[in-house]
Every structure is written in structure tokens, then in C-alpha cells.
C-alpha positions in Angstrom: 86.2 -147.8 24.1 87.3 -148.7 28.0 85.0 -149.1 30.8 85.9 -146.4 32.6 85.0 -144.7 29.0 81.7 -146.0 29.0 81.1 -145.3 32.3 81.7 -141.4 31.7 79.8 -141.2 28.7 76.5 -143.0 31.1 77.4 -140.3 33.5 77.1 -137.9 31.0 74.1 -139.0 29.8 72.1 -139.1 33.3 73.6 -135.8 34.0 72.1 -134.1 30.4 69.1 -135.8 31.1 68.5 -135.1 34.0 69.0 -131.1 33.9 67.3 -131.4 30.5 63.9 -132.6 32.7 64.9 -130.3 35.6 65.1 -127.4 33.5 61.6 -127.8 31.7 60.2 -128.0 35.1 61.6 -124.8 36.2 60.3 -123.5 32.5 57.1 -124.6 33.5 57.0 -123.8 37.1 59.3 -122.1 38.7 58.5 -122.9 42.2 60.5 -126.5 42.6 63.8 -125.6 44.4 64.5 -129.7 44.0 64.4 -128.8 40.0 67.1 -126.5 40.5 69.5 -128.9 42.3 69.1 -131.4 40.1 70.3 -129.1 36.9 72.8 -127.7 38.7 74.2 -131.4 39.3 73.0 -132.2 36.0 75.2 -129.9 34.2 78.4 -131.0 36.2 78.0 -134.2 35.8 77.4 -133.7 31.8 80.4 -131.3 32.1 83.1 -133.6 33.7 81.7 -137.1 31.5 82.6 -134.2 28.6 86.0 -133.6 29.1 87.1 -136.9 30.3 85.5 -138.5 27.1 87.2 -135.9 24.9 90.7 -136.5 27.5 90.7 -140.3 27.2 88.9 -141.2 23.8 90.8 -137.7 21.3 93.6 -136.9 23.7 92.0 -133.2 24.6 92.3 -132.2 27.9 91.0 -128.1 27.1 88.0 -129.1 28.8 89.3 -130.9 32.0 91.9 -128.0 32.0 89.9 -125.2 32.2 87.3 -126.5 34.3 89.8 -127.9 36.7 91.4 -123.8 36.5 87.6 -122.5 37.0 86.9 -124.5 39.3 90.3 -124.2 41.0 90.6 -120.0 40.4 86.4 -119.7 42.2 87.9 -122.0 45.3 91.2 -119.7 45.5 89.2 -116.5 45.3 86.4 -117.3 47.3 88.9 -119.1 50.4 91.0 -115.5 49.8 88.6 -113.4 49.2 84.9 -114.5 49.5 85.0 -115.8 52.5 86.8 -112.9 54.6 84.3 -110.5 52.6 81.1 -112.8 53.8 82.0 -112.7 57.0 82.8 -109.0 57.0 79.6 -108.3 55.5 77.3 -110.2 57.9 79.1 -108.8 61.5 78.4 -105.3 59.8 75.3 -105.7 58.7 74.3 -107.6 61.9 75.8 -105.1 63.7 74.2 -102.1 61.9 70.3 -104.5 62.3 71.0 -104.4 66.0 71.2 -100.6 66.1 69.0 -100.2 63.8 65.7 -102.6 64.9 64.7 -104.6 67.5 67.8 -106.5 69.5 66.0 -109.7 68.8 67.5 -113.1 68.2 66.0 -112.9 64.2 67.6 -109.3 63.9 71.1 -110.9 65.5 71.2 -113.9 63.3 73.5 -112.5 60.5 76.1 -111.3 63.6 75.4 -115.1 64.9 76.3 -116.5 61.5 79.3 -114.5 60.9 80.9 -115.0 64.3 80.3 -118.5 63.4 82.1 -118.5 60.0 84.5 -116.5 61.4 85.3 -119.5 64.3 84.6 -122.4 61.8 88.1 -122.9 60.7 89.4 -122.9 64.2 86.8 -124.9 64.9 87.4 -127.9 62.5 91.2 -127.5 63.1 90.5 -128.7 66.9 88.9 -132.0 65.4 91.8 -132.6 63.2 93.5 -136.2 63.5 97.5 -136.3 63.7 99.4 -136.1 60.9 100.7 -139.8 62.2 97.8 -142.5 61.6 97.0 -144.9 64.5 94.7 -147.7 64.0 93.1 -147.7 67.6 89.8 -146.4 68.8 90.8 -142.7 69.8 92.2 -141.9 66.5 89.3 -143.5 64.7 86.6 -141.2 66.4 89.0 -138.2 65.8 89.4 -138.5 62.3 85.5 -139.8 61.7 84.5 -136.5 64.1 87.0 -134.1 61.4 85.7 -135.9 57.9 82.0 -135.9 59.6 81.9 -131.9 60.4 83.9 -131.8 56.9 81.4 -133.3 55.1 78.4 -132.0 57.0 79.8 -127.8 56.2 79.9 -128.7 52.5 76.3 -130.5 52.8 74.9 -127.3 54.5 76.9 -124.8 52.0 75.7 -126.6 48.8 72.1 -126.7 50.3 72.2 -122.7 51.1 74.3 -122.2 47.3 71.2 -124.1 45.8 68.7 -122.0 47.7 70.3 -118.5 46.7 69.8 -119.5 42.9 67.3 -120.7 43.0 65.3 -117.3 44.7 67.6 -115.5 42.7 66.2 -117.1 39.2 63.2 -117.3 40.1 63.0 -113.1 41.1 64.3 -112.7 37.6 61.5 -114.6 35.9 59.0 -111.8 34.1 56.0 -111.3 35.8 52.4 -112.3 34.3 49.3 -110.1 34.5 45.8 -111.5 34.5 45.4 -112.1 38.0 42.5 -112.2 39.7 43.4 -111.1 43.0 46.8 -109.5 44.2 47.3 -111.2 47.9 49.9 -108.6 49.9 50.9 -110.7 53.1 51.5 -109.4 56.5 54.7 -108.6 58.7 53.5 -106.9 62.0 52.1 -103.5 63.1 54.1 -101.4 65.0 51.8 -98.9 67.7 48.5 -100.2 65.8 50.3 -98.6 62.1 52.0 -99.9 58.9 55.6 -99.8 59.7 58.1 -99.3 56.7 58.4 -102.9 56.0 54.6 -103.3 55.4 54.3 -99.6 53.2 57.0 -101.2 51.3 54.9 -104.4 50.3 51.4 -102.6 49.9 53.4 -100.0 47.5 54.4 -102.8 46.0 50.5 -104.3 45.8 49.4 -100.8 43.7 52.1 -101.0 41.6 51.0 -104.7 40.8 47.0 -103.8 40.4 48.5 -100.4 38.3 50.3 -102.9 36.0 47.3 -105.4 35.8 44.9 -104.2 32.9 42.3 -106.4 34.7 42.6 -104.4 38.1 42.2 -107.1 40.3 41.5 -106.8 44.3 44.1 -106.8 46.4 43.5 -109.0 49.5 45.1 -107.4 52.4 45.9 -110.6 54.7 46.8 -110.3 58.7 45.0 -111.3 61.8 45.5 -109.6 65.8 48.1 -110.3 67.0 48.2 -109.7 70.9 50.2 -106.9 71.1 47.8 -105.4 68.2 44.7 -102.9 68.8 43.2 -103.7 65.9 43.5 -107.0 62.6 46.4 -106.3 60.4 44.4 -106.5 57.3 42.1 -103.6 58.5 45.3 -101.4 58.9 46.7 -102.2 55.6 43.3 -101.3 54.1 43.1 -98.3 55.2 46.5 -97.6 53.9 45.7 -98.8 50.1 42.6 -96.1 50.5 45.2 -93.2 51.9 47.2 -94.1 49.2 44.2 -93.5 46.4 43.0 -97.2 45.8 39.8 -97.6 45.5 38.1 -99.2 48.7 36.0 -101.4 45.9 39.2 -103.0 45.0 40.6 -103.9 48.7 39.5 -106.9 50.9 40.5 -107.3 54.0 41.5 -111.0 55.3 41.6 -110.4 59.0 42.0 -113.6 60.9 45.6 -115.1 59.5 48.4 -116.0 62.2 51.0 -117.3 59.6 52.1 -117.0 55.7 50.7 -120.1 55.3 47.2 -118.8 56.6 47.7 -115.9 55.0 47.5 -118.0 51.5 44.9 -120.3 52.8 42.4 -117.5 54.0 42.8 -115.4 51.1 42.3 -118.1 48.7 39.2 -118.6 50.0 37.8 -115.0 49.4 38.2 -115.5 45.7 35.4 -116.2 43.7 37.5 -119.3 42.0 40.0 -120.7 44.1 41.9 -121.8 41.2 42.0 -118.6 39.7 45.6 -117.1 39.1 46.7 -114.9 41.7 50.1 -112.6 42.2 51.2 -112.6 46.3 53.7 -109.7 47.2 55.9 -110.0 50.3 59.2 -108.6 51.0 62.4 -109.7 48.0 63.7 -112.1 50.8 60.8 -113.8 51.8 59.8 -114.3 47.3 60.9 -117.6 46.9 59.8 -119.5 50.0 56.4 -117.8 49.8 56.3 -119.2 46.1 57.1 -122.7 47.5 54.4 -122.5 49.9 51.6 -121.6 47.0 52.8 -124.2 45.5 52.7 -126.7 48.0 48.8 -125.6 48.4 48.0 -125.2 45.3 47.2 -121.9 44.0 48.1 -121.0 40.6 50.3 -118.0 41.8 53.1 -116.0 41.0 55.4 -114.1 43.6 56.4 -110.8 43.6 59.1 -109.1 45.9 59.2 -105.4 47.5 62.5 -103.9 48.5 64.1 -104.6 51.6 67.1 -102.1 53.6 70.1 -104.0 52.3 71.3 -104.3 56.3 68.4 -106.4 56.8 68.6 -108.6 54.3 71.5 -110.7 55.3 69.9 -112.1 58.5 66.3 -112.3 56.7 67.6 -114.9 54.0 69.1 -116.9 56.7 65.8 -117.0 58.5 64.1 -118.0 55.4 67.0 -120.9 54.9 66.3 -122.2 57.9 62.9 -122.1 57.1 62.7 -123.9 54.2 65.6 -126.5 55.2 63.2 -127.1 57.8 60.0 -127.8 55.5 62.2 -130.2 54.1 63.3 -131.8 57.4 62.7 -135.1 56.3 65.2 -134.8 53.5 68.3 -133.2 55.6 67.7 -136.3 58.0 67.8 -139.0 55.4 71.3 -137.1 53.8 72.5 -136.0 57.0 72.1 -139.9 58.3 73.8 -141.0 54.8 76.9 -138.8 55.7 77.4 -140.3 59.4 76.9 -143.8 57.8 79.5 -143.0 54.8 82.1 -141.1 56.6 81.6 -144.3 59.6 82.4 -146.9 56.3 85.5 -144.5 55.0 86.9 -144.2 58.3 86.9 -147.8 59.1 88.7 -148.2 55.6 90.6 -145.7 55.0 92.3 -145.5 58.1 93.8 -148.9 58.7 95.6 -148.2 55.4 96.7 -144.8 56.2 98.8 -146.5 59.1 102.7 -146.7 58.4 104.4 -150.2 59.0 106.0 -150.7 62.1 
């Protein structure tokens, strides 16, 4: 057995083990988007250490084959395809939010980010180094600028890739009954009334407390805001009631600025604190509301109500950016990694690159 033989096979191990551990985690709580990444690498890494084993040790390349056409065929469709299609879909749908809602920065963000895709390539194509390598200062900068921006697009792509499955499995997972209290966060009133948005998540609430054979409260959680008459929790109470519920089972948590308070203030109306709970929000705001009861501790489960599929594009942005920014810390220690590495490649790479004169 070579070295380079043994080295795949340790590759292969780290990577089973480590989505082997990642995966129970998820099994046992679903709210870890760091679990997710690390079986998603996991599993490629066990992937590639098989088929280059198999390749160098039995003389089968099937596996490196069809990976490599996979992998190849999903980059050739989605540069062809995908990508034209993503960035058709978000100037529609960011052009239909704008006619639709508010013209607000939020409600323009999926027309922001398509523009943006659409420019990208153009964009990195102005940072691109000559075909001819120099070894002076000015070509140096250009092609550490091109391999930095390079690197720094897939970074951001595989971080927003890992965020869309992870809400994506974790919406799937089946819900649990047993909870003793069903926590419906706020979104805004509109004219002192529950807009559609909000009707859609306390619909949601009953059909949660229906479902429940414990019939557990539902907290409705919102504070004043100051374009408000009146606390958003009252108003969303006296919705549940219109709708039938009784007013026995509805609390109102009236003092909440944020979804984080929301969680907080609520929690403290229950009898137990540690007592199970199911929060319902809006299907793009599920997962990073699920992160954020886990982060304070309540033994909670997420739930998502439906969302106008033109709003939906720029909403999961917002909650991208939100949740790459609760993990700030993280982004700056890989984001510093990359400038360091592509600073070390460039200084290497490029010396060699130059043609003898």
C-alpha cells in the first residue's frame, strides 16, 4: 500500500467519521447548522478516499468516474442553466415584491442580489491577470485580487448551499406534540390589524394547538412598536378569539421588540421554562428561529406557515445574512484564512507561472 494510499484511506476515515457524528447530532437535534456542514464534507471526503482507494489499490475507476461526470454534469447544468434561471427568478420576483409591498431596501433585496449575480462574471473578469505571467508587483496584486474574489464567491456560495439544506431538512423533520405552550412570533401590524403575513402564522398556531391532544396555550408574542396604536400580542389575541379559540387558551406577551425577545419573554410565561414548546413563524424565517431557541435553551421545535412564493426569495436572503452574521466571528477567522492563503499561493505560484526569458 503507497502513501498516497494510506493517506486516502485516513481521509476517508475522518470524513465517515466525522458525518457519522454530525449526523447523530442532527438525529438528535436538529438545530446545529455546523452539524450539517460537517456531513456534508464528511460524505465527500469518504466519497473521493473511496474511489481513489478502489482507483489505485483494484484498478476501478467507476467510482472516480461517475463522481467526476456528477459532479462535472451539476457544474455544466447549473453554469447553463441554473444560474441564468437564479438570476431570472430573483429580478422577477424582486420585481413583482416591489409592486407588490413596501419599496423598502428588505423587499428590494432579491432584485439587489440578482443584479448582482447577473454583474458578477463581468465583475471578476475585470480583476483577471494576463494570460502572460509577470513576476513584478502589479501583476502580483492582480492575480491575488482575481484568486481572492474567486475564492471568497465560492466561500459565500458554499455557506448559503449549507444554509438552504440545512432549513430545508430540518422543515421536513416530523413534528412532535406534547407541548406545553405553542409561541406564534410577531411580524408587524399594519393600521393597528393583523396583516396577511401575521393571519398566516396564527392560522398556523390553531392548527398546531388543533393537532396537540394536550391543547396547550398559545403565547401570542409582540410589543408597540411606534407606529403601532396598540401591543402586537393584544391584536393577535383578539384574532385567535375571532377565529374560535378559546380566550382561556391565549396569552398575550406584549412587551417583545425582537425574535429573540419574543422567545425570551414567552418563555417566561410558562409554568416550567424547560417545558417543551412548538414556535410558529413564517417557512423562511423556520430555521434561524430554531437556532435561536437553541442557542437560549428552550426545548423547542419550529414550525413554518406559508409565505407568497414572490416573497420568499428576498426573505431567505435576509435570514442568510442574518445568521452569517450571528456567526460573525466564524466568517472573519475563514474570510482572514483565505486572504492569508491566496497571499502564500500567489507569492508561489506566480514566480513559477513566468516564461523564461
Amino acid at each position: 500500500m503507497t502513501t498516497f494510499t494510506v493517506l486516502a484511506v485516513a481521509l476517508g476515515i475522518l470524513g465517515a467519521v466525522s458525518a457519522a457524528v454530525a449526523i447523530t447530532r442532527i438525529v438528535r437535534d436538529p438545530r446545529r447548522i455546523s452539524a450539517y456542514a460537517y456531513s456534508i464534507v464528511g460524505l465527500g471526503a469518504a466519497l473521493l478516499s473511496l474511489g481513489l482507494v478502489l482507483y489505485l489499490e483494484a484498478g476501478w475507476p467507476q467510482v472516480l468516474v461517475i463522481t467526476g461526470v456528477i459532479a462535472a454534469g451539476a457544474l455544466l447544468l447549473g453554469n447553463l442553466i441554473g444560474y441564468p434561471a437564479l438570476i431570472g427568478f430573483l429580478i422577477w420576483a424582486g420585481i413583482a415584491t416591489v409592486r407588490r409591498e413596501a419599496r423598502s431596501l428588505p423587499n428590494m433585496l432579491s432584485l439587489v442580489a440578482g443584479i448582482g449575480l447577473l454583474l458578477l462574471p463581468t465583475t471578476l473578469a475585470l480583476f483577471e491577470p494576463a494570460a502572460v505571467a509577470r513576476d513584478d508587483l502589479a501583476y502580483h496584486l492582480q492575480y491575488g485580487t482575481h484568486l481572492g474574489l474567486l475564492l471568497l464567491v465560492t466561500y459565500l456560495a458554499c455557506c448559503f448551499g449549507i444554509f438552504i439544506v440545512a432549513s430545508v431538512a430540518y422543515r421536513f423533520r416530523k413534528p412532535r406534540t406534547g407541548a406545553e405552550a405553542i409561541i406564534v412570533l410577531g411580524s408587524g401590524l399594519v393600521n393597528g390589524k393583523v396583516p396577511p403575513l401575521l393571519a398566516s402564522r396564527l392560522l398556523r398556531g390553531i392548527k398546531a394547538q388543533q393537532r396537540d391532544a394536550g391543547r396547550p396555550v398559545i403565547i401570542t408574542s409582540g410589543g408597540q412598536g411606534d407606529d403601532e396604536p396598540r401591543p402586537e400580542g393584544a391584536a393577535m389575541r383578539d384574532y385567535l378569539i375571532e377565529q374560535g379559540v378559546d380566550p382561556e387558551l391565549v396569552a398575550a406577551e406584549e412587551e417583545s421588540t425582537s425574535t429573540e425577545e419574543n422567545l425570551t419573554y414567552s418563555q417566561r410565561m410558562l409554568p416550567d421554562s424547560t417545558a417543551p414548546v412548538t414556535v410558529v413563524t413564517s417557512s423562511y424565517h423556520v430555521f434561524r428561529a430554531a437556532l435561536l431557541t437553541r442557542a437560549l435553551g428552550l426545548r423547542a421545535q419550529v414550525v413554518g406557515a406559508p409565505t407568497v412564493w414572490y416573497y420568499l426569495p428576498g426573505a431567505i436572503i435576509r435570514e442568510f445574512a442574518a445568521v452569517m452574521r450571528d456567526h460573525i466571528r466564524i466568517h472573519v477567522v475563514a474570510v482572514a484564512a483565505i486572504i492569508v492563503l491566496t497571499m502564500a499561493f500567489t507569492h508561489w505560484i506566480v514566480p513559477a507561472l513566468v516564461l523564461p526569458a
